[in-house]
N, C-alpha and C positions, 0 to 999 in steps of 0.2 A: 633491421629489427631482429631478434631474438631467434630461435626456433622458438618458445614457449607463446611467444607473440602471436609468428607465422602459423602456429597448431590452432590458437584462438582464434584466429580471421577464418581460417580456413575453416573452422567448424561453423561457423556463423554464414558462410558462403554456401554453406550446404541447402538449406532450403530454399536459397535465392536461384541456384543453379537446377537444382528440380523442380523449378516452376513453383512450389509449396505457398511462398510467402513473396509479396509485392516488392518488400523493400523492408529494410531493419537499420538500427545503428548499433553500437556500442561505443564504450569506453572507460578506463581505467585512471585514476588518480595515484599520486601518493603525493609524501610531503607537502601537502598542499598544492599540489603542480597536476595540470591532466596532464597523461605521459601517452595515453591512445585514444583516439578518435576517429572512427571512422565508420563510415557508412556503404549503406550494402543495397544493390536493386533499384527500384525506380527512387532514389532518395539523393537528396546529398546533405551533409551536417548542418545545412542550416534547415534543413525538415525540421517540424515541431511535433510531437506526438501526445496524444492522450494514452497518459502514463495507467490508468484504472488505477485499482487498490494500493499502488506503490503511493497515490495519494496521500495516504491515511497516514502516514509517518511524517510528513511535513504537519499536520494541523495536529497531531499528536505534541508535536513540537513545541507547536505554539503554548498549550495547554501547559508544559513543560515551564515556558520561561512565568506563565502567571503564576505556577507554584512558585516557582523563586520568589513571587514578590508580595506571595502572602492572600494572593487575589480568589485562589481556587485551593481547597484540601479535598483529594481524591477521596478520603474518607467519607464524606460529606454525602447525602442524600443526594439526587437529583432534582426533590421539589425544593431542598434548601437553596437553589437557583432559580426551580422552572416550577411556580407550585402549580400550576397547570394541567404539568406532567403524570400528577398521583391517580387518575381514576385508575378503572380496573385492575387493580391491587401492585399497583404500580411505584408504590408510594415508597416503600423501604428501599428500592435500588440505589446504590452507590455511583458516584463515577465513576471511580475504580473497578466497580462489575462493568460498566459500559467501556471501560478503555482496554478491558481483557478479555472481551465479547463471552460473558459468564450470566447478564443481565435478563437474558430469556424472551426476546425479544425480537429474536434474529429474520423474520418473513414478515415485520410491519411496513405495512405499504404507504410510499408518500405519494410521489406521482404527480403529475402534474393536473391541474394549475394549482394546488396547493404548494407544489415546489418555487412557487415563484416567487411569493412575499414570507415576510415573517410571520405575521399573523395566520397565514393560512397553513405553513409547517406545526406551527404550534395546537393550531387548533387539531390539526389530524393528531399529532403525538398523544393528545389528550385522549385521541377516540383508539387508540393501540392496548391490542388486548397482548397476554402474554402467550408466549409459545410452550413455557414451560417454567417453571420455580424460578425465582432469580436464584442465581449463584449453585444452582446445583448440578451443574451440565456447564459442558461448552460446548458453542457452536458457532461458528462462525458468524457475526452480522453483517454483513456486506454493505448495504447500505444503513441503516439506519440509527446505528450508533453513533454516527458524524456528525448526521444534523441535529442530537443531541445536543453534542458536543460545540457546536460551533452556536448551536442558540447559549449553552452557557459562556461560553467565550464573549460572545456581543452582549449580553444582556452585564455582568462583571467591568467591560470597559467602557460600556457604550456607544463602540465602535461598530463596525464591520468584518469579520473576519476576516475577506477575501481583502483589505486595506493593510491588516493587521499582518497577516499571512507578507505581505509584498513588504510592509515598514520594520517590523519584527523581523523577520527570519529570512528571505531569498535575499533580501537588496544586502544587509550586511554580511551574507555570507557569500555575496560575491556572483549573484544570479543577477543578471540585467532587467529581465523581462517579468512581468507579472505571472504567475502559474496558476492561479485560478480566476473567473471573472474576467477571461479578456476575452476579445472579436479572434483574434492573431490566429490565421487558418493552422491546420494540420492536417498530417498526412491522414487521407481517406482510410477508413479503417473500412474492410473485408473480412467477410466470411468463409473460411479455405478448411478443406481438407475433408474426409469424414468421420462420422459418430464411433469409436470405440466401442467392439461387440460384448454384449453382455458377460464374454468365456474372458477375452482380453482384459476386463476390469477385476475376474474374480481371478483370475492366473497372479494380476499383479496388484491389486487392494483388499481381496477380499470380499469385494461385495460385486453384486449383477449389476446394480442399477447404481446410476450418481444421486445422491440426496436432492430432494426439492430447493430448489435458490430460487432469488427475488431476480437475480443474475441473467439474463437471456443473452445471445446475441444480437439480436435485434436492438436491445435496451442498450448494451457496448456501443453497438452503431450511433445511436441515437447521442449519445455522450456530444460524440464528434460533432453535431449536425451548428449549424451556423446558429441555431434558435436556441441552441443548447449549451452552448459552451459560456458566452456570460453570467449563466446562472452561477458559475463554479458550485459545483457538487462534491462538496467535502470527504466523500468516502471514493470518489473516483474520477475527477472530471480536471484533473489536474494537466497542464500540456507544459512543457516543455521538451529539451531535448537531451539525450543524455548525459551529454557534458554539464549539463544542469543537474543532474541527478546526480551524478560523483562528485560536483560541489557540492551540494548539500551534505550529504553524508561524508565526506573534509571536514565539513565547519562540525560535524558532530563527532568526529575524532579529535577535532585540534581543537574547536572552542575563541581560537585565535581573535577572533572580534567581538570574545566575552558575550556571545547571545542568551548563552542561559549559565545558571547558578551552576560550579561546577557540580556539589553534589546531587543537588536534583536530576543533572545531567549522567551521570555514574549512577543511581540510580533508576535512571529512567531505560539507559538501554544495556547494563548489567544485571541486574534484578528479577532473575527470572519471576514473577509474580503469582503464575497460571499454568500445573502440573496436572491439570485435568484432562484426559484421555479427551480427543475426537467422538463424536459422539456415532460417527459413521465408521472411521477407520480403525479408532481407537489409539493412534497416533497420540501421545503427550503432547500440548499445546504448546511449552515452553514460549511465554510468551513474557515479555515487558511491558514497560508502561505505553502501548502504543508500537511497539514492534515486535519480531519474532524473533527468538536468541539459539544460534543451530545446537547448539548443546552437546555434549559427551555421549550419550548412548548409542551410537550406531544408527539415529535416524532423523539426521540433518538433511539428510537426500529428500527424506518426506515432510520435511519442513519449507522445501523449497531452496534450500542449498546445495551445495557441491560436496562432493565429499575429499579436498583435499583443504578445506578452509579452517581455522579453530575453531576450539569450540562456545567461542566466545563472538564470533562474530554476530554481528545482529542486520536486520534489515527488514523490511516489507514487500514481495512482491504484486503482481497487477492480474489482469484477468487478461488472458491473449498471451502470456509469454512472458509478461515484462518481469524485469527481472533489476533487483536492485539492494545493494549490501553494502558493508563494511568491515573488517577483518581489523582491531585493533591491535592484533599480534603481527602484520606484517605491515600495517598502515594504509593497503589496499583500499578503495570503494569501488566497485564495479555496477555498469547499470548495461542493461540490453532490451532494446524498443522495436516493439514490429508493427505494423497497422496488417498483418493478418495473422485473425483467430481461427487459429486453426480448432477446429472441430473432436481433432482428436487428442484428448486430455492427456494417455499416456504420453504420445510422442510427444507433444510440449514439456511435458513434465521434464523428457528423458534429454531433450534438448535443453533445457534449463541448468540440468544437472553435470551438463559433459560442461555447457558454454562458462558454469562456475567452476567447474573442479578447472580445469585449463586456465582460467584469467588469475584464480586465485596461486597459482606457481611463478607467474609472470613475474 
């Protein structure tokens, strides 16, 4: 292997070797070809992992190939699909405000047993009040913009998402396995490390305290749990392994099995859509239809990138570490999976940011 290679392994052995984290994978594509694979700690490649929010860029996708075909216009309301969706003043939001999390909506709770059926998602979406204006803030929504999103996907084809998700977009882009809605075990997801002290967050964000999420560790856990995982949870319940992850984001550089329209696709993850500052950090969102794009400014690092990547690269990552791109100026995808969340936000973050700048010189 490389030294560039050997620097990347080695960084990724760090937390395994201080006890930090159970077990991780990674891996690197190009040309269409994975070139690295390999796994770290209590794992071996054929582990599967619950990816969290790296999620939300596959069923973005999906969304993706219905614009191609005329089925869904971003422009478009959300009761122009779900009229269910309009009480408390709910009614003007776009998809495109839910696909750029601008919608105002970001701490609506779904929860369970309402997560179980359609009927019962819909009926909660209906009782969702707002957090804040649509379209005049951004903030992150973690969960609840998916299951939007994936009620207008089923309700347009009259399918399934979690069907649509496996016939549409993994099978023809060369994923074996279903990635959301399946039993297929994975690795035990952990809670590791501790809380980042109020001095550490304003040295390096600015602020004392992390904003309020719907997000917990607990709720991460749960993702995993055997009762949990055939729901497939569209904004984060996705399992595979990383060699799944760097196909995917292939097929969304090369296209090679024609899955979506080209330009819809060029626009989907070129496009910056969303220059609205963080509403905690103050961070510019630069965000696509459905992903994050590292951008020119100097603060791809706080997007969750590396800093020797273009500035054009895009990608989505998870909640725990996970970590997942594509670089269409060197042809790269890089994904990196851990089943422990570690606790302290900085050193993830910083770990994120060394294990990209390293994979993306490879």
């Amino acid at each position: 292997m490389s030294t560039e290679i050997d620097a990347l392994l080695a960084r990724a052995q760090r937390e395994i070797d201080s006890g930090l984290l159970p077990s991780c994978q990674l891996a690197i594509a190009r040309n269409g070809e994975i070139e690295v694979f390999e796994a770290f700690g209590d794992a071996t490649t054929d582990e599967r992992y619950i990816v969290f929010s790296a999620t939300k860029a596959f069923v973005a996708s999906l969304v993706w190939v219905l614009i191609g075909e005329g089925a869904i216009d971003v422009s478009n309301r959300v009761v122009d699909y779900i009229p269910e969706f309009a009480p408390n003043g709910k009614d003007a939001i776009t998809v495109e405000q839910v696909m750029l999390h601008t919608s105002g909506f970001p701490h609506a709770p779904l929860g369970l047993p309402a997560m179980l059926t359609r009927a019962g998602r819909v009926e909660r979406m209906a009782q969702w009040r707002l957090n804040w204006e649509p379209d005049s803030t951004y903030e992150y929504h973690p969960e609840s913009a998916h299951w939007v999103l994936v009620e207008i996907i089923d309700r347009v084809t009259g399918g399934d998402y979690r069907d649509l998700l496996y016939e549409r977009i993994t099978r023809p882009a060369g994923i074996r396995d279903r990635i959301l809605g399946t039993t297929m075990p994975v690795a035990p997801v952990a809670q590791v490390g501790e809380v980042a002290t109020p001095d550490e967050l304003e040295a390096a964000l600015g602020i004392r305290e992390l904003p309020m999420s719907t997000v917990t560790p607990e709720g991460l856990i749960a993702l995993s749990q055997d009762d949990a995982r055939p729901i497939g949870h569209p904004g984060g319940g996705g399992i595979m392994t990383a060699a799944d992850l760097v196909t995917f984001y292939q097929a969304l550089l090369r296209n090679d099995a024609g899955i979506w329209k080209p330009d819809v696709l060029a626009d989907a993850i070129g496009h910056v859509r969303n220059t609205k500052p963080e509403r905690w950090t103050g961070v510019t969102a630069n965000r696509g239809l459905g992903v994050v794009i590292a951008g020119d400014d100097g603060k791809a690092n706080l997007r969750g990138f590396g800093h020797t990547q273009s500035p054009a690269t895009f990608g989505h990552n998870g909640a725990g570490g996970q970590i997942a791109w594509a670089d269409p100026e060197s042809g790269i995808s890089f994904a990196y999976l851990t089943n422990g969340l570690d606790d302290h936000i900085l050193r993830q973050g910083r770990r994120g940011i060394g294990l990209s700048s390293r994979a993306a010189i490879c």
